[in-house]
C-alpha positions, 0 to 999 in steps of 0.5 A: 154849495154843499158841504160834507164832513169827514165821517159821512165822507168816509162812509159814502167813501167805503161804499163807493158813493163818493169820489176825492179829489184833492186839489192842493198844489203838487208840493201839498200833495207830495208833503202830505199824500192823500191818497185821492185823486190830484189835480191841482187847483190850476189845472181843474179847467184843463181835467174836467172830463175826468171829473164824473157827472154820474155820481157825487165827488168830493173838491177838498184842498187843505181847510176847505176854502180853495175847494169852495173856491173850485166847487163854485167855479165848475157850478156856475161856469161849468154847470157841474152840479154833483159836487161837495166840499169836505169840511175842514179839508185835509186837516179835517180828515187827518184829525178825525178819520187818518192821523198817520197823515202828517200835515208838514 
């Protein structure tokens, strides 16, 4: 599994290298607008053609551990193989690269 932080998220974010996808639950989403791409963590099975296989994305939901729940799901069962877990989640990103996000 392979892990990205913040700053490095942001930078390959800004020159296109990277695409979000946030899978908290759609009333983590609504508290807390990201701004990325949603699919809630329930339904990443269901939207695995929306998930690009031609460039790297990044799985991240509120500190990181669901996303490395779903990152090791599509690996092993679904063979996905470009994907990346944000460290620290949305709390991460709030504290080190947007802190107009408000959390609650």
């Amino acid at each position: 599994m392979r892990y990205i932080s913040p700053s490095s998220c942001e930078a390959r974010l800004k020159n296109q290298e990277v695409e979000i996808f946030d899978i908290r639950e759609t009333y983590e989403y609504e508290i807390c607008n990201s701004g990325f791409k949603h699919i809630p963590m329930a339904e990443i099975q269901s939207n695995l053609s929306i998930i690009p296989k031609d460039r790297e994305c990044v799985i991240m939901c509120r500190s990181g551990k669901r996303a490395e729940a779903v990152v090791n799901l599509l690996e092993t069962e679904f063979q996905i193989k470009n994907l990346l877990v944000l460290e620290g989640g949305i709390v991460a990103w709030a504290e080190q690269i947007d802190n107009t996000l408000k959390l609650d």
